[in-house]
C-alpha positions in Angstrom: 117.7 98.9 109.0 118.7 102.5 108.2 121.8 100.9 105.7 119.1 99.1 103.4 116.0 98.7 101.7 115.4 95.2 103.0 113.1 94.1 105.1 114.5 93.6 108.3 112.6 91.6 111.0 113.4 92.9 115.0 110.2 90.6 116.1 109.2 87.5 114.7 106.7 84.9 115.4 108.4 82.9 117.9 109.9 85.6 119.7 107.4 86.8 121.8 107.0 87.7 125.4 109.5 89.1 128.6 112.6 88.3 127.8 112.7 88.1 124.3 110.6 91.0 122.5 110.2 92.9 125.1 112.6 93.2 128.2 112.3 90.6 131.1 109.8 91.6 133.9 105.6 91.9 134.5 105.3 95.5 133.7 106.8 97.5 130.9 106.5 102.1 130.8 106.6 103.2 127.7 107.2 107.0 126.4 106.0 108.5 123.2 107.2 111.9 122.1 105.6 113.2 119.1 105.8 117.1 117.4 103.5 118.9 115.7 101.2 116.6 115.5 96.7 116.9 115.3 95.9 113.5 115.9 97.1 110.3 117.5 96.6 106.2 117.4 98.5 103.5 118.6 98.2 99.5 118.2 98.9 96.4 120.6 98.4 93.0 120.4 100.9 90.3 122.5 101.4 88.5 118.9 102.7 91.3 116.7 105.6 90.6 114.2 107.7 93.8 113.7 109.9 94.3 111.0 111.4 97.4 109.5 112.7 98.8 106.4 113.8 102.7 105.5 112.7 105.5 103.1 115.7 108.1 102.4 114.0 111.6 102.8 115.3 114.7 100.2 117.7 116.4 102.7 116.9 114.9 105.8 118.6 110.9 105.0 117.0 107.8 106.1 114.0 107.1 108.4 112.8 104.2 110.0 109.3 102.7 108.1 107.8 100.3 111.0 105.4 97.3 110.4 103.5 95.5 113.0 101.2 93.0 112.0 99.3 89.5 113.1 101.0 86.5 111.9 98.1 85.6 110.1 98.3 88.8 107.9 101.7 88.5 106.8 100.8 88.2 103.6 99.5 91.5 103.0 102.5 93.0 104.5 105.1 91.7 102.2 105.6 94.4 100.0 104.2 97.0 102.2 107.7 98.2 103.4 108.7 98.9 99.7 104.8 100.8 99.1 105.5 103.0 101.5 109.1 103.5 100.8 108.6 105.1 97.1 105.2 106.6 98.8 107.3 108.3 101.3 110.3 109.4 98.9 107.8 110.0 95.6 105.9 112.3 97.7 108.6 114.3 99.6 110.1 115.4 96.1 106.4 116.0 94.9 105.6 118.4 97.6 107.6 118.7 100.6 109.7 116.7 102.6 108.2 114.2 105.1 108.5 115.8 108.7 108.5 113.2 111.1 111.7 111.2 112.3 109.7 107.8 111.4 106.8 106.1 109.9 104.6 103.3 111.1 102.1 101.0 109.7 100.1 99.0 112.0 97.5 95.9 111.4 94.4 97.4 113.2 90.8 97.0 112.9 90.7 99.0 109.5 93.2 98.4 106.7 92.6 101.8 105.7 93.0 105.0 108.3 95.5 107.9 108.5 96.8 109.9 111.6 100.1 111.7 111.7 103.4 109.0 111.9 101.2 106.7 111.5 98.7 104.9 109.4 97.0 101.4 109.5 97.3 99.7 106.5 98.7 97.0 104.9 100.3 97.2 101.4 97.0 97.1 99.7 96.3 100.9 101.0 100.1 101.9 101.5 100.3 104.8 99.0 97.2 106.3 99.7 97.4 106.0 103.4 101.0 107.6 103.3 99.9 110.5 101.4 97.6 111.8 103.9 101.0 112.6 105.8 100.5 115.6 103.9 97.0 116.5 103.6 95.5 116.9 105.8 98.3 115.8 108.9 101.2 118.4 107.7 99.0 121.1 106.2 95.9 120.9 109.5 93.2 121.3 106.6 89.6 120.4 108.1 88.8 116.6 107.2 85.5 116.4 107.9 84.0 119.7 106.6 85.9 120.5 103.4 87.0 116.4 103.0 87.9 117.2 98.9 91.0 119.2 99.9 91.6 115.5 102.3 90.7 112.9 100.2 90.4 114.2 96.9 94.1 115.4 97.0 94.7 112.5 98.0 93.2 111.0 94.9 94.9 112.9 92.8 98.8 112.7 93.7 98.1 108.8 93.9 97.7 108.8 90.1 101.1 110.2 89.8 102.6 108.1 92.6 101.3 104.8 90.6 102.8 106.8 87.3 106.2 107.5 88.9 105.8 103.5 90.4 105.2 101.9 87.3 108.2 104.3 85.5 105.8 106.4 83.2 104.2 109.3 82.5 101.2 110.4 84.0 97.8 110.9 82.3 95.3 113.2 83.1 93.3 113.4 79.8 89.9 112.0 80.0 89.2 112.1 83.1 87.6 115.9 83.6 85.7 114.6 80.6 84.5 112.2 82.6 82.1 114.1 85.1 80.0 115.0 82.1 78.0 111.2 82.6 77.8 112.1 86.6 77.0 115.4 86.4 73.4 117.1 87.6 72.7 113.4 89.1 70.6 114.2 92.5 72.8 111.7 94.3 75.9 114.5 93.9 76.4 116.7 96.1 78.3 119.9 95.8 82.1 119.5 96.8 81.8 122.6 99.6 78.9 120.7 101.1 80.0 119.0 104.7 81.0 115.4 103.7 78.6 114.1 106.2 75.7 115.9 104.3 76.2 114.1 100.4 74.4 110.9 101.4 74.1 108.4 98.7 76.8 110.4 96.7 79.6 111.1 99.4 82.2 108.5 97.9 81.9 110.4 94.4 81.9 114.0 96.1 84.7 113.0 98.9 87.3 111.1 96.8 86.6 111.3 93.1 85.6 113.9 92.0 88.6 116.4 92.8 91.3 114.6 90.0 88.4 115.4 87.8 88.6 118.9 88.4 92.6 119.7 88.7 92.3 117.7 85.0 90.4 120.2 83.5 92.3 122.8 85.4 95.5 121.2 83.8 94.0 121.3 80.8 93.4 125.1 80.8 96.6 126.1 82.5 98.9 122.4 82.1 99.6 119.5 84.4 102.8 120.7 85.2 101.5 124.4 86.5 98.9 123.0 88.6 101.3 120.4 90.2 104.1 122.9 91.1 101.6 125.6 92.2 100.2 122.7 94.5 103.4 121.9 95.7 104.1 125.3 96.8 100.5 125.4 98.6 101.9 122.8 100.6 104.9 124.4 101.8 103.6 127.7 102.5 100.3 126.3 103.7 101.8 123.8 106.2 100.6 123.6 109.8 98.5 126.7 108.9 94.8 125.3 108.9 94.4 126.1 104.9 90.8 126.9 103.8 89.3 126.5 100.8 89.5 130.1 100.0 93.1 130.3 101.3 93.2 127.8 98.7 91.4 129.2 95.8 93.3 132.3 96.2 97.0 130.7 96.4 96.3 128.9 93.4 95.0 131.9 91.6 97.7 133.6 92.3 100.4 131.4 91.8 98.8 130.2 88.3 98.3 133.9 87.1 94.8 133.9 86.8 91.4 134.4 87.8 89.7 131.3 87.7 87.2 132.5 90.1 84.6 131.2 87.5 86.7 127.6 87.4 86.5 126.7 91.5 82.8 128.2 91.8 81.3 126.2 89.2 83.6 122.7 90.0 82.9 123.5 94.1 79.8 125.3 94.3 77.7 123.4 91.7 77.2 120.6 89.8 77.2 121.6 86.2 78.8 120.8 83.4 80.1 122.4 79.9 78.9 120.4 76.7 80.4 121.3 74.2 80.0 120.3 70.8 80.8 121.2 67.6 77.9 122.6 65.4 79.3 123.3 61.8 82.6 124.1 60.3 82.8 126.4 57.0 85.7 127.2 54.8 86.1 130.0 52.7 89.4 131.7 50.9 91.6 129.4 53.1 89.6 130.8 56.7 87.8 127.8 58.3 85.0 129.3 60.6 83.8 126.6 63.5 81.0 126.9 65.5 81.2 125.7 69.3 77.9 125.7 71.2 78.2 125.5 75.0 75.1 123.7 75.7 76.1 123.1 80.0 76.4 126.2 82.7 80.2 125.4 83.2 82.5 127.6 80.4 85.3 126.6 79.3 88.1 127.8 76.6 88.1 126.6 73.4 90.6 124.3 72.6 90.4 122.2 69.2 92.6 120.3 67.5 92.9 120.6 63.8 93.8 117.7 61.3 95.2 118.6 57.9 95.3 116.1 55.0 99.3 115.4 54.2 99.8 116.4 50.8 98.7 120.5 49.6 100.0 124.1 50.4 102.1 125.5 53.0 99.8 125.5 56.6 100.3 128.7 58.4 100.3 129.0 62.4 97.7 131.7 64.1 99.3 133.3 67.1 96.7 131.1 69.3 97.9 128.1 67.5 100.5 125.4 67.9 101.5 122.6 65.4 101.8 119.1 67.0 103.2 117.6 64.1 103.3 118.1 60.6 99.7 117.4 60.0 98.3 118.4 63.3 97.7 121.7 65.0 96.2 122.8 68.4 93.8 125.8 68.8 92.8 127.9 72.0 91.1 130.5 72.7 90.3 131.7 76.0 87.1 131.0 78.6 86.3 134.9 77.9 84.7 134.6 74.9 81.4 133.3 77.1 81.1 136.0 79.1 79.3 137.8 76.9 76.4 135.0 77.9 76.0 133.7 74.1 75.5 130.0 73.9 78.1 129.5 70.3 81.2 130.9 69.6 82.4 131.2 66.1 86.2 130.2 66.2 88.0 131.8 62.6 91.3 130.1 61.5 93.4 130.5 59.2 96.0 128.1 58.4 96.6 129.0 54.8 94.3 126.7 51.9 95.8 123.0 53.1 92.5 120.9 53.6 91.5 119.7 56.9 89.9 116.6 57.5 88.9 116.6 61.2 88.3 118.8 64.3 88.0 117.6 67.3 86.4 119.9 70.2 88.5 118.8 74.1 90.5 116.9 71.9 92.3 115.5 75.7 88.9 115.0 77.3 89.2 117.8 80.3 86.2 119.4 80.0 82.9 117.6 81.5 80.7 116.3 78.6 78.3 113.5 78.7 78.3 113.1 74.7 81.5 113.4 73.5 80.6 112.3 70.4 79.6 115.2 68.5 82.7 116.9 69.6 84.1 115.7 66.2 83.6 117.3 62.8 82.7 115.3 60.3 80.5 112.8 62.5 82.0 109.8 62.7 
């Protein structure tokens, strides 16, 4: 099984019993040996089918990937093998290499629940199950009392696991936006409350709200900086018990910045930042918009600027960047609320070429509930 990516069956429905799956006699010892390891499970039934496949681990080789399942749920085990292969492999390049010497996946009475080595799933739950080798089994961070740095990582490398499965590019725009319609609900809960404390709101605080938050914080630093700073939280955080602050201040570091203002508002409230765009003014080739902030959350500035295609020569600010030939991206940085004023006038100047729209989070990271008047002219 260690020479190919098919399934291979050691077990199958008709070979059950002494003397056939197991060896011949009334009572069988078995010896499990497992390292570094903060949990345990294990599965039985006298009707299991076992078959076995391989995932090739960056620099370690191949490993054994284990399915036992009831005849009956077959089904749901058919592609499970090749789930948790490109689970396995996607996410030991992504972060680190998987430590164990196998991997199991067992029909038990949840198709959905991690431990180290092993997980019971079927293929339905493959991806995400496997990925909770890393957090919180390799890295020891506390499930139950911090479950966003569990689950909601979780969350969030699955969307680039179905990216990477599905041979395209991930997406993160939109989705920071997103909070903006859930935000200040009393059902929410704070993501540094304990899990077991967010009631009617614990799916939303537990699972789906952390991608929400590394989107806007890719959309202030980039996608690609927040994934390779997570990647080396993992490594030097493994088997160390990570905290959220241990977190906070790895990433802070790593990204070259202080986003103290970023994780208290995303972990220690509920607020949002709507934005909108209040008025834009031209004069002698300077266009002067005005952002108001109406949320508690800050955020930078970020607008993108559409020029009509025919007229003079458009010049390039030092905070800008064209995107095309008819399209130009402006920032300026979360500072400029810290003076506590609610609007910000943001002065181009790209020359006397006409703009036709500006568009305020024009990748929908920050949280708004109304994104529609982040456009100038209304639409």
């Amino acid at each position: 099984m260690l020479n190919s990516d098919e399934d291979v069956i050691i077990v199958s429905e008709s070979e059950r019993g002494p003397g056939k799956s197991t060896a011949p006699g009334d009572k069988l010892t078995w010896h499990f040996v497992a390292d570094k390891v903060n949990d345990f499970a294990w599965a039985t039934a006298e009707n299991f089918i076992w078959k076995a496949t391989r995932a090739t681990i960056p620099g370690k080789g191949a490993i054994p990937i284990h399915m036992v399942y009831a005849p009956e749920r077959a089904g749901s085990f058919e592609r499970a093998g090749k789930v948790s292969r490109h689970a396995l492999e996607f996410y030991s390049s992504l972060w680190a290499p998987y430590p164990f010497p196998q991997f199991t996946m067992q029909d038990g009475p949840s198709a959905g629940m991690e431990y180290p080595i092993v997980i019971n799933s079927n293929q339905g739950a493959a991806d995400h199950e496997t990925g909770h080798q890393w957090w919180p089994m390799t890295l020891g961070t506390n499930e139950t009392r911090y479950s966003w740095m569990d689950e909601g990582f979780n969350q969030y490398m699955n969307i680039l696991s179905r990216a990477d499965n599905d041979k395209k590019p991930y997406n993160q725009d939109g989705l920071g936006q997103s909070y903006g319609r859930t935000s200040g609900s009393e059902d929410e809960a704070p993501m540094m409350w304990n899990a077991d404390y967010a009631g009617g709101g614990y799916s939303f605080q537990t699972y789906g709200k952390t991608p929400l938050m590394l989107s806007m914080l890719g959309g202030i630093v980039g996608d690609e900086a927040v994934v390779n700073a997570m990647k080396k939280y993992t490594v030097a955080w493994s088997y160390k018990h990570p905290s959220p602050w241990d977190y906070i201040f790895f990433m802070n570091n790593e990204l070259g910045q202080d986003l103290e203002w970023f994780w208290y508002y995303w972990l220690w409230t509920t607020e949002s930042v709507e934005g909108s765009i209040q008025d834009v003014k031209s004069t002698n080739g300077k266009t002067t918009v005005t952002v108001l902030q109406a949320g508690e959350m800050p955020s930078p500035v970020v607008l993108k600027v559409e020029f009509e295609a025919e007229g003079p020569a458009i010049k390039t600010p030092s905070n800008a960047k064209m995107i095309d030939a008819t399209t130009a991206e402006v920032t300026w940085p979360v500072s400029v609320w810290f003076n506590g004023s609610r609007t910000y006038n943001a002065v181009m100047d790209f020359g006397k070429r006409k703009i036709k729209k500006i568009t305020f989070d024009p990748h929908g990271r920050f949280p708004d509930s109304n994104p529609a008047d982040n456009v100038w002219p209304r639409e």
